[in-house]
N, C-alpha and C positions, 0 to 999 in steps of 0.2 A: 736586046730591047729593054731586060729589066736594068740596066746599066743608063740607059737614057731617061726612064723613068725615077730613078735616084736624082741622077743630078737636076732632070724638069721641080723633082720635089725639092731639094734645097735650093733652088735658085729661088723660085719663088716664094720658099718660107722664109727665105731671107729678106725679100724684097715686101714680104708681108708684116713680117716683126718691125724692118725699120720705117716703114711707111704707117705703121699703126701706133709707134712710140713718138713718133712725131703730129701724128692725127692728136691722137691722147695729151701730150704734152700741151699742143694748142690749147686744143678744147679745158683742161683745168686751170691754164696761165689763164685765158682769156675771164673764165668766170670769177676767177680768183678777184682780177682787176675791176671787174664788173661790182664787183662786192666791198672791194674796199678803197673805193676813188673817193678822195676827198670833194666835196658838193658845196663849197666855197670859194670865191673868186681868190685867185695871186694877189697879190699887193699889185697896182697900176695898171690893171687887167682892165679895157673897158670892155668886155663882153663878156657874160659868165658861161664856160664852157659845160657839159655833160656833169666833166668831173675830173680831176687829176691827182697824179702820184709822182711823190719822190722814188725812185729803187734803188737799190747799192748791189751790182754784181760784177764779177769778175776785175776789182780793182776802178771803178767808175761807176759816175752817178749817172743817173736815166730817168727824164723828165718826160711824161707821159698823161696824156691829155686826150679825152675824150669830148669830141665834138661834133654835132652834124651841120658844122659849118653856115650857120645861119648869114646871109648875105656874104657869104666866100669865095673866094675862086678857089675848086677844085687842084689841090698839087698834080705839080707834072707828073710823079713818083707814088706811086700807092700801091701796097703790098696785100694781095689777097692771098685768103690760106682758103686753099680749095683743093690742091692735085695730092695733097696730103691724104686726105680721105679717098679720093676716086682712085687715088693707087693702091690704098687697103685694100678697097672694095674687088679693086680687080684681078689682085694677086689672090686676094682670099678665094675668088669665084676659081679662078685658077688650080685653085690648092685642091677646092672640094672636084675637079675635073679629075687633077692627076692623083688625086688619097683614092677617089669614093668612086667616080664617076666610069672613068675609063681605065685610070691607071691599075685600078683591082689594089692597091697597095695596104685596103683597111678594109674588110668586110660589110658593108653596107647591110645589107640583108642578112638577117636570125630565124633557121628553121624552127629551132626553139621558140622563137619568141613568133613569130608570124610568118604563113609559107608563100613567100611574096617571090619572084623573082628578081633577079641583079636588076632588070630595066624598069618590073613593076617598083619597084624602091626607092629606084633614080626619080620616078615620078612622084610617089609620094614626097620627097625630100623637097622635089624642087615646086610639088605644088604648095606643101606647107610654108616654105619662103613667100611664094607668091602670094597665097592665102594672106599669112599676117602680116605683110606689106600693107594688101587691099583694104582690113580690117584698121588697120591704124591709120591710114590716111582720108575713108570714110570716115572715121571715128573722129578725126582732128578737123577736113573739112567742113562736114556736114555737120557732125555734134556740139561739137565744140565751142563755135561761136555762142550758140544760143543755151547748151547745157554743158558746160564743161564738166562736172561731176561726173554724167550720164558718160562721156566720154572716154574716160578715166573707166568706169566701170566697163564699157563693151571694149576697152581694148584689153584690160587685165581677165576677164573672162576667157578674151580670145588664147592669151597669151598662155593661158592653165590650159585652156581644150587641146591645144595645137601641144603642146610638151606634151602630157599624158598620152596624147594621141600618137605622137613621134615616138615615147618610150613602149610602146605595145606594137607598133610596125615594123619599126628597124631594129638593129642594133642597139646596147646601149648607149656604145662610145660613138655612134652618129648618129644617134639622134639627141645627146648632147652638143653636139657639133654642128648639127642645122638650126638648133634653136637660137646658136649663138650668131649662126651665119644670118639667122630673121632678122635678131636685131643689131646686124651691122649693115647690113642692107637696108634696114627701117634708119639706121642714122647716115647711111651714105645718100638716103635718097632726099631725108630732111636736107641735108647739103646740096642736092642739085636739083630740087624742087623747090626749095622753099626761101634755103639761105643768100645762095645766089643771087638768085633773081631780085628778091630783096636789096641786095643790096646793087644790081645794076639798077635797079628803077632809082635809087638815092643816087646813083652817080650822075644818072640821066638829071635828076631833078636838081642836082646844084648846076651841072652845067648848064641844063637853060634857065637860069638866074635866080630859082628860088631856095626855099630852103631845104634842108633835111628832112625828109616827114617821119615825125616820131612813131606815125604808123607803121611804117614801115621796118622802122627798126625794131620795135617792138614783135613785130610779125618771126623776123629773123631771130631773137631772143627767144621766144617762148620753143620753136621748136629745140632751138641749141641749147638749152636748159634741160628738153627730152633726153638730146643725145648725153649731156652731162650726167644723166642719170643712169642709162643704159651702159657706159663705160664699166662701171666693176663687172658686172653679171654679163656681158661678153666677157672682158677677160678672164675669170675663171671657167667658164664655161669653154672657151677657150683650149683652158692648161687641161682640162678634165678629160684628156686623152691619156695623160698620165696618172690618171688613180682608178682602176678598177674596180678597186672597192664602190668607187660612187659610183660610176656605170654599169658595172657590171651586179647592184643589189637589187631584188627583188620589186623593191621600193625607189626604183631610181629617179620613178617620176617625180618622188618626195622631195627628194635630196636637190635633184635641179631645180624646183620653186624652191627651197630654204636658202641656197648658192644664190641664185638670182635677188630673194628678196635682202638677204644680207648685205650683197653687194651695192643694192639700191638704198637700205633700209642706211648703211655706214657712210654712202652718197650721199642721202639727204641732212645727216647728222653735219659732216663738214660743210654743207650750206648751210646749215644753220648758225653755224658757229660765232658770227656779226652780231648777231640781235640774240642768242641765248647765252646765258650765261653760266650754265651748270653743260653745256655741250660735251667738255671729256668725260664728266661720268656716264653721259648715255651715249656718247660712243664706246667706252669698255662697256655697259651693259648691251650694245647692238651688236657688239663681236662676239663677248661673251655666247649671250643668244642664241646666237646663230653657230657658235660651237657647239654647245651643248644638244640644239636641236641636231645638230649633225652625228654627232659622237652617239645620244640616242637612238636615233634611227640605222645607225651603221652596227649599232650592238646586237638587233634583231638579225638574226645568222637563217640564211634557208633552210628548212626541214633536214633535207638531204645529208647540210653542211654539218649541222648539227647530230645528224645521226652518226656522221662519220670520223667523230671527234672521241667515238670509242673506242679504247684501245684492243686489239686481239692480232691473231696470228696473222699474219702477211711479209712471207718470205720475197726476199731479192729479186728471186728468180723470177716471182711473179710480177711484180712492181717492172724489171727489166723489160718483160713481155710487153705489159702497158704500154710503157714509153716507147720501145719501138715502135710498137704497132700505132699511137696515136699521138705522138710527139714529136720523135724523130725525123719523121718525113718534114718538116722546117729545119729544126734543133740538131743539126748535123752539120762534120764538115767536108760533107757528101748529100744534100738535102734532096729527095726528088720532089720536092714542091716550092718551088721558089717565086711565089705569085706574089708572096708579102716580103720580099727581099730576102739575098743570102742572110741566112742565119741571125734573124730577128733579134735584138737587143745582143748581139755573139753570143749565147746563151745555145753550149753543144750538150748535147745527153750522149756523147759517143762510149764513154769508159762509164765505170762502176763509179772511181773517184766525182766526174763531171755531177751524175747524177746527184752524187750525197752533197757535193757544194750546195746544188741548188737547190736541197730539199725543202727549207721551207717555203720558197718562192716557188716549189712546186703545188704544198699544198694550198697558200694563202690563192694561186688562178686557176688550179685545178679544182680545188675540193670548196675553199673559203668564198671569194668571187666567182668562180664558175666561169669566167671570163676565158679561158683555155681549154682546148683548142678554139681557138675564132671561129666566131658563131658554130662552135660544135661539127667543124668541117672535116672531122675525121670520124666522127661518130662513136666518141666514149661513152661507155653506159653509168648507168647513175653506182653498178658494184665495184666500176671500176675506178671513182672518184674513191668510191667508199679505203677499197682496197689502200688507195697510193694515201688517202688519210691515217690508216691504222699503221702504215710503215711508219710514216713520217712520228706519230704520237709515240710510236713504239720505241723510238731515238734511228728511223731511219740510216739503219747500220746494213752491209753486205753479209750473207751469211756465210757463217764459219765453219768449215770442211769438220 
């Protein structure tokens, strides 16, 4: 079974990355053009379009023209970009079934961190999806119109509750991971809530003879300007299954609003870039930033970690004990717990040698992140972090007969 849960997981991570680099790619093309169409009639043009552009790619030029067809006949031929996003959205739903959900293949739930069960978890995950869905499209239908500020404000409120709230229930590396899945599903629904439609009622409305209503494109735009916004801070949010250091700190709810707002804050700088004129020093100042905030908050080390970064006595023998007893049940090539796949990252503790390769990648998830064993599922105690820290400081050597 866990042979079929492997390959359910790469089929769909696959079908998730290309279906999301094609989402993404739309989504920046499109804004880009939005941003820098020329808003002057052709030479011999009797109607002035939206807006147009020269391109030069791949060895040929690309004449492009935005129009809502005023007195037009709709072409036979019209290319929508829509199955790009609903195939993210479904692979990704997919993904968190076979990672989180049922596959077991990532920890969901932290005794440490909150004593929830696998399916109390599964709930919380998937109400906070649904929560900040409902918040953001209350906040866009009903606020919006009349206070858009106000709007802005009750969804970035929500958007802080709902993460702090995800990093004190779950795990840390999923509730990084649902946060990112709110707002991909918050841009997959602007696409089949708002965009769509939008633009079927403009199809509708040239073909029974009128024009384009700028209403309605506009309608379409303001959400797709959200989802252009949301783009970096899902994908890092995303990749942040691979850094434990950010999930798995103390402060991790910190770390995912500084990720998020970075991502957003470096979003907003490249639309600016048309009308501002000093734009690449405040993009290096909004990466900068947004390193530094990270770099400082990732410096604060857990008590424990820090207690354990002293050096003293800690023989082989005893460190060996450890790891069998709380490591090797994965970390073998003989594992008897193979819930999270044969031999996770191939990372064996069978020999003396194995162990001393990995010794600092023992202490940076054992002792530094705390992030090993997953969600604490073997039950290491805090002297036994301490212990496999005092080998590792001490030069993590086998002892000598």
């Amino acid at each position: 079974m866990s042979t079929a849960w492997e390959l359910l997981d790469l089929v769909a991570r696959w079908i998730h990355i290309i279906a999301a680099i094609m989402w993404v790619g739309n989504s920046l093309l499109f804004n880009w053009l939005d941003r820098s169409l020329l808003h002057t009639p052709e030479p011999g043009q009797t109607e002035k379009p939206v807006g147009t552009i020269w391109l030069l790619h791949s060895g040929g030029f690309y004449y492009v023209e935005k129009t809502l067809l005023e007195s037009e006949k709709l072409p036979e031929r019209v290319h929508w970009f829509m199955w790009q996003a609903y195939t993210t959205w479904i692979s990704g739903a997919l993904l968190l079934i076979i990672v989180y959900y049922a596959g077991g293949r990532a920890l969901l739930a932290d005794p440490s961190v909150a004593n929830l069960s696998h399916w109390q978890a599964v709930l919380v995950g998937v109400g906070a999806i649904f929560i900040g869905v409902s918040v953001y499209e209350f906040a866009q239908n009903k606020i919006a119109p009349k206070a858009p500020e106000m709007a802005v404000a009750i969804w970035l409120t929500a958007l802080i509750g709902i993460s702090i709230a995800l990093t004190q229930l779950l795990s840390g590396r999923a509730a990084f991971l649902h946060v990112g899945a709110m707002l991909g599903t918050i841009m997959a629904s602007n696409v089949g809530s708002t965009i769509v439609p939008s633009q079927k009622a403009l199809v509708a409305s040239v073909n029974g003879g009128g024009a384009g209503s700028q209403a309605l494109s506009d309608r379409a735009k303001r959400v797709s300007i959200h989802n252009n916004y949301f783009t970096f801070p899902v994908i890092v949010l995303m990749l942040s299954s691979h850094f434990p250091a950010m999930y798995g700190h103390r402060w991790n709810w910190l770390l995912l609003l500084v990720l998020a707002a970075g991502g957003a804050g470096v979003r907003h700088v490249l639309n600016l870039r048309w009308t501002y004129g000093a734009w690449k020093p405040a993009l290096a100042g909004t990466i900068a930033a947004t390193v530094v905030a990270l770099y400082g908050i990732l410096s604060v080390k857990h008590p424990a970690a820090v207690a354990s970064s002293e050096t003293g006595a800690a023989t082989f023998e005893e460190v060996r004990h450890v790891i069998d007893q709380r490591c090797a049940v994965c970390h073998s090539s003989r594992p008897t717990d193979i819930s999270l796949g044969q031999v996770p990252a191939n990372v064996m503790f069978d020999t003396p040698q194995q162990i001393m390769t990995h010794a600092q990648r023992i202490r940076e998830r054992a002792v530094i992140s705390r992030t090993m064993p997953p969600a604490n599922k073997t039950g290491i105690t805090e002297s036994e972090r301490a212990l496999l820290g005092r080998w590792v400081n001490a030069g993590a050597t086998v002892d000598q007969e």
